[in-house]
Structure formats: C-alpha cells, structure tokens
C-alpha positions as a Markdown table, in Angstrom:
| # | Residue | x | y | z |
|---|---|---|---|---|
| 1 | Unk | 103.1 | 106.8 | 105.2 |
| 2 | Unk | 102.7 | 103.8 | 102.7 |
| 3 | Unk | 104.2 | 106.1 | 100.0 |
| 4 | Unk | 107.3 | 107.3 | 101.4 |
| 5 | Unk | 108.9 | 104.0 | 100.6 |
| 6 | Unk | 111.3 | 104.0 | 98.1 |
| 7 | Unk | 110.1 | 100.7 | 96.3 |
| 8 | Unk | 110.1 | 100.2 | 92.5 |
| 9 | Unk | 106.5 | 100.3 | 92.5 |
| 10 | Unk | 106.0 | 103.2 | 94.3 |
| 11 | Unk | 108.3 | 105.3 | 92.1 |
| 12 | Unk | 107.2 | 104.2 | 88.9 |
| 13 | Unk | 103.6 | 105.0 | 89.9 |
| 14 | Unk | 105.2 | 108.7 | 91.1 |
| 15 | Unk | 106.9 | 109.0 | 87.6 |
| 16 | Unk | 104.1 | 108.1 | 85.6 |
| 17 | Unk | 101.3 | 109.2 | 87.3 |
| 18 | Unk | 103.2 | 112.4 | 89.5 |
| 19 | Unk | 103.4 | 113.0 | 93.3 |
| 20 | Unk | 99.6 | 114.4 | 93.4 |
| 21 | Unk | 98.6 | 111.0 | 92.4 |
| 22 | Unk | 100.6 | 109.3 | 95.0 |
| 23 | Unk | 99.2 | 111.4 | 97.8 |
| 24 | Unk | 96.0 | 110.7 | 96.8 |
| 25 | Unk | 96.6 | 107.4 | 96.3 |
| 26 | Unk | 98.1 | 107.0 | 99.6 |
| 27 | Unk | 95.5 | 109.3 | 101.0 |
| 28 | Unk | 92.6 | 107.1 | 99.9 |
| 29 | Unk | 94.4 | 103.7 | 101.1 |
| 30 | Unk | 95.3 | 105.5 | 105.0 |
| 31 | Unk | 91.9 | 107.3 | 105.4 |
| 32 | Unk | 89.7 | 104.5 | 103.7 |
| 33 | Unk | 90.5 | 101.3 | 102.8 |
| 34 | Unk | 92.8 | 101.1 | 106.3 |
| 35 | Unk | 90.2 | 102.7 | 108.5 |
| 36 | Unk | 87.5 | 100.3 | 107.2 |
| 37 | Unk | 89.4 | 97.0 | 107.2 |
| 38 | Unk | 89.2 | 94.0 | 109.6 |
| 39 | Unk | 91.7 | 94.7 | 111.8 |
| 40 | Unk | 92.1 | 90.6 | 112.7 |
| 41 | Unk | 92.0 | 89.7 | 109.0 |
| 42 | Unk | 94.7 | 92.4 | 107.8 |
| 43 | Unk | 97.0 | 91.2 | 111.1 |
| 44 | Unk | 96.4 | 87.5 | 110.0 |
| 45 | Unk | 97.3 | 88.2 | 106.5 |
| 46 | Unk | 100.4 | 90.0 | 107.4 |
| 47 | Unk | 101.6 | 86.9 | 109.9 |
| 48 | Unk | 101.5 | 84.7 | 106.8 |
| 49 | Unk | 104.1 | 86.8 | 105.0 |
| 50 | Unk | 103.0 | 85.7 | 101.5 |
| 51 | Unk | 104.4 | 86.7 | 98.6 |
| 52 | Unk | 102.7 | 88.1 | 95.6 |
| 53 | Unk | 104.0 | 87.9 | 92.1 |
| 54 | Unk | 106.4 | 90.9 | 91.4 |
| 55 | Unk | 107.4 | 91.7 | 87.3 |
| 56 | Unk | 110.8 | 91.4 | 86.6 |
| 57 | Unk | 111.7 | 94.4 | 87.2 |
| 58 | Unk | 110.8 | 94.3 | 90.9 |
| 59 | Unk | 111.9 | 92.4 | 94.0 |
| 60 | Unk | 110.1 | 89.2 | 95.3 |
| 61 | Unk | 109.4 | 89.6 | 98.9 |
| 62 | Unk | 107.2 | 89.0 | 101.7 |
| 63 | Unk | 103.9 | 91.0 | 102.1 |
| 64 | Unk | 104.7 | 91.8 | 106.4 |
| 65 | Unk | 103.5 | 95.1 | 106.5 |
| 66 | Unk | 100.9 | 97.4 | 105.4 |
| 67 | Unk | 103.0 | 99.3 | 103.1 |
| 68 | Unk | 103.5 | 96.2 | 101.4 |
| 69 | Unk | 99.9 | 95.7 | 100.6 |
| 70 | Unk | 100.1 | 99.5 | 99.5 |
| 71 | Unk | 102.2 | 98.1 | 96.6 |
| 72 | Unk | 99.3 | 96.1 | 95.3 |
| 73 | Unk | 97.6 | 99.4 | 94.5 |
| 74 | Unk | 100.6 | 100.2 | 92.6 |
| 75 | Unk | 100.6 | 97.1 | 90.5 |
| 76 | Unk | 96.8 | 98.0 | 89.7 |
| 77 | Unk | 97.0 | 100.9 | 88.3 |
| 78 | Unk | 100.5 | 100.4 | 86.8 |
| 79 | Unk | 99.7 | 97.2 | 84.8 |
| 80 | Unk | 95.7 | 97.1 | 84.2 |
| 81 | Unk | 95.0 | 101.1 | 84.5 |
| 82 | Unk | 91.7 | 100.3 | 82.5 |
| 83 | Unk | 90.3 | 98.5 | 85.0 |
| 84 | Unk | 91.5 | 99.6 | 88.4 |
| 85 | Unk | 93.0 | 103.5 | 87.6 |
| 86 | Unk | 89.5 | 105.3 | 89.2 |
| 87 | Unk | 88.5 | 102.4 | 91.1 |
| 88 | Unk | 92.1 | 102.7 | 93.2 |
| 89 | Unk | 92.4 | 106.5 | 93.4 |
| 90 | Unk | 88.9 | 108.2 | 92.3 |
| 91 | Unk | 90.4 | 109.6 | 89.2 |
| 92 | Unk | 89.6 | 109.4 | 85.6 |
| 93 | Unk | 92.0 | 107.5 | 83.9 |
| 94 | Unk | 94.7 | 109.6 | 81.6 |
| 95 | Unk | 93.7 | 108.3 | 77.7 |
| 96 | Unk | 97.5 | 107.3 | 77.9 |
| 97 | Unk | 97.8 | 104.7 | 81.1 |
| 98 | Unk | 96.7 | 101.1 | 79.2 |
| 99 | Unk | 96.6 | 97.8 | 80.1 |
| 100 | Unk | 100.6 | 96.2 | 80.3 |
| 101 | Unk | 99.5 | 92.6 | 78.8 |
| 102 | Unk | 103.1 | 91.5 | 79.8 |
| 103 | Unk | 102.8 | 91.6 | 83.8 |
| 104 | Unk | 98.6 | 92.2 | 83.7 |
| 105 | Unk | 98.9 | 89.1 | 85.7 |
| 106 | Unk | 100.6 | 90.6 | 88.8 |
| 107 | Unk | 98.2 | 93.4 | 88.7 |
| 108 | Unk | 95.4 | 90.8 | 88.7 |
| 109 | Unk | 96.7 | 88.7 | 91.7 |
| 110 | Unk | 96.5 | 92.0 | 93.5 |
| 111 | Unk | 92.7 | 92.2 | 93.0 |
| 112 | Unk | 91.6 | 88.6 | 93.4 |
| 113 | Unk | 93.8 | 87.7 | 96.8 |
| 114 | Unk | 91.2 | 85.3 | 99.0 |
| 115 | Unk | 89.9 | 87.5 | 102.1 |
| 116 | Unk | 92.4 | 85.9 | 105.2 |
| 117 | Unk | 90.6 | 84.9 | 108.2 |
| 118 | Unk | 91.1 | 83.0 | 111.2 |
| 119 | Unk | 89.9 | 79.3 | 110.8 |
| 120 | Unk | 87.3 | 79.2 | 113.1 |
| 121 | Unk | 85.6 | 81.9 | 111.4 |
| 122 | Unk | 86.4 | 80.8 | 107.8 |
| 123 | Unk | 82.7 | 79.1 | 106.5 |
C-alpha cells in the first residue's frame, strides 16, 4: 500500500492529519486515481525517474514507483491544504491546515506535472 512507507511525507501527513486520513488518502489514490489512470502514461513516467522538488526537510529522489507519486498527494495537502485538502481526499479542510508559503512551491509542481506520453502520441 502507498502509505505503508515510512517516507517524511507520509508521516507528517499521518501526524498532522491522523491515520484515518491516510487511509483514506491512500484509499482514494488505490481505488480511484490508480484504477482510472493510463496505464502506458503512468509506466512511461515512471521509466523517466524524474525527480520532483522535495523541502528541505525531505530527500531528493527519483519518482520510480507508484508510491512515489503517492508522495505528491502528501506535498498537496501538506503545503497548499487550501487548495488541494478536499480535492486530494474528499474532506473538508480542518480551519487549522493553511497554505506553507515557504515550500507552496513543491506542493505546486505536484499539481502542474505535464501529462507523459509516448512521442508518437504526444500532439
């Protein structure tokens, strides 16, 4: 499961949020947006091994596996929560969870990332 990682994402979203939100967060990214996605696109994406901006308190590394896009969840509703907290898991948004202005960048890479394709099917 994407969740069952032990990545600083992952736990801060479990500390802040609790493990009810991470299940449903994890439920909603297994059942959903998994299910529903290209398969060819998400394996193509992997194969790059890209790596997204992490904040400093994070590690760099390469995006090679579907738990690693799971993180990009994490950095929504960690660093712009008043954007992407109910969009991401369904829930209304605690009045606490606001925007970090600091690393609202990372969380914002997250959500714009270009759609991969293969280029013969790229426009």
């Amino acid at each position: 499961m994407a969740a069952e990682g032990t990545t600083s994402l992952v736990r801060q979203v479990r500390e802040r949020y609790g493990e009810e939100f991470v299940g449903e967060l994890e439920r909603m990214w297994t059942e959903e947006a998994l299910k529903g996605a290209d398969r060819m696109k998400l394996d193509h994406f992997l194969q790059m091994g890209e790596e997204s901006p992490q904040a400093a308190d994070s590690l760099k590394h390469k995006e090679e596996k579907e738990a690693d896009l799971f993180e990009f969840l994490c950095k929504l509703v960690l660093y712009a929560p008043e954007e992407w907290f109910k969009v991401v898991s369904g829930a209304n948004r605690p009045e606490t969870a606001k925007n970090n202005f600091k690393v609202i960048g990372e969380a914002f890479d997250a959500s714009s990332r270009p759609a991969p394709c293969a280029s013969w099917r790229c426009p």
